[in-house]
C-alpha angles and dihedrals in degrees: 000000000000089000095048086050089047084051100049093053095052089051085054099044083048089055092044082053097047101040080059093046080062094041091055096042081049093059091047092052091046094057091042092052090050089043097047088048093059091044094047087046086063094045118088117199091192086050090052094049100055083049087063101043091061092051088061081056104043084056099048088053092051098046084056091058096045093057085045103061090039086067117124121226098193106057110113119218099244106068123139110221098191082053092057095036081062091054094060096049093053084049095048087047088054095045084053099061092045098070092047096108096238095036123116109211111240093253084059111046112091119247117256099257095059144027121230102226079057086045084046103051088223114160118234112277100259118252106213128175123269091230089055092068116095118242103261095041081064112094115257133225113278127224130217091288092046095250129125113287112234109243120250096244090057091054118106115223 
């Protein structure tokens, strides 16, 4: 019985503290209300309207300068588009093959009649004995990460 009366008193004293939370939202609506009344009495819509009507106008202006000014003076009258458009194409082709990993780009390859290390003057890469090369220019043992494993006598215990 103790407990139910217990009860009953903290569902009063819930409903106390929440009639007061809505007095005081009340209040805040109310002064928000009152506050937003005299702002919006200083506020024009037509005013703003016309404000952004001459925006609209302000940026058309300015996109007509700016085509304007990114006029070219050099063009001549009598370019092809669609010639142009095939050179772009060819450039873009060529642009293409250079980003394969084993492609030369065209500028690069030799002509036919002659090869370019004959063009170049270059001598032959030279072709030397294994057992000429010293120890430590001969590739080492590698270990999981594919770097050079530390040798054993270099290990401490």
């Amino acid at each position: 019985m103790i407990y139910n009366q217990t009860y009953n008193l903290d569902q009063v004293a819930f409903a106390t503290e929440g009639l007061k939370d809505a007095q005081h939202t009340m209040s805040a609506l109310k002064s928000a209300n009152k506050e937003l009344k005299g702002v919006m009495k200083t506020v024009n819509i037509s005013a703003i309207d016309s404000m952004q009507d001459e925006m609209i106008d302000m940026m058309d202006i300015s996109t007509e300068i700016q085509e304007s000014l990114g006029r070219s003076y050099n063009v001549p009258d009598d370019i092809d588009e669609e010639e142009l458009m095939g050179e772009l194409d060819a450039l873009e082709a060529d642009m293409g093959t250079e980003t394969e990993s084993d492609a030369v780009p065209s500028y690069l390859q030799p002509d036919k009649e002659s090869d370019l290390d004959a063009e170049l003057n270059l001598p032959a890469a030279p072709m030397g004995n294994a057992a000429a090369v010293p120890n430590r220019a001969r590739p080492q043992a590698e270990n999981e990460f594919g770097l050079p494993s530390v040798p054993q006598a270099s290990l401490r215990s």
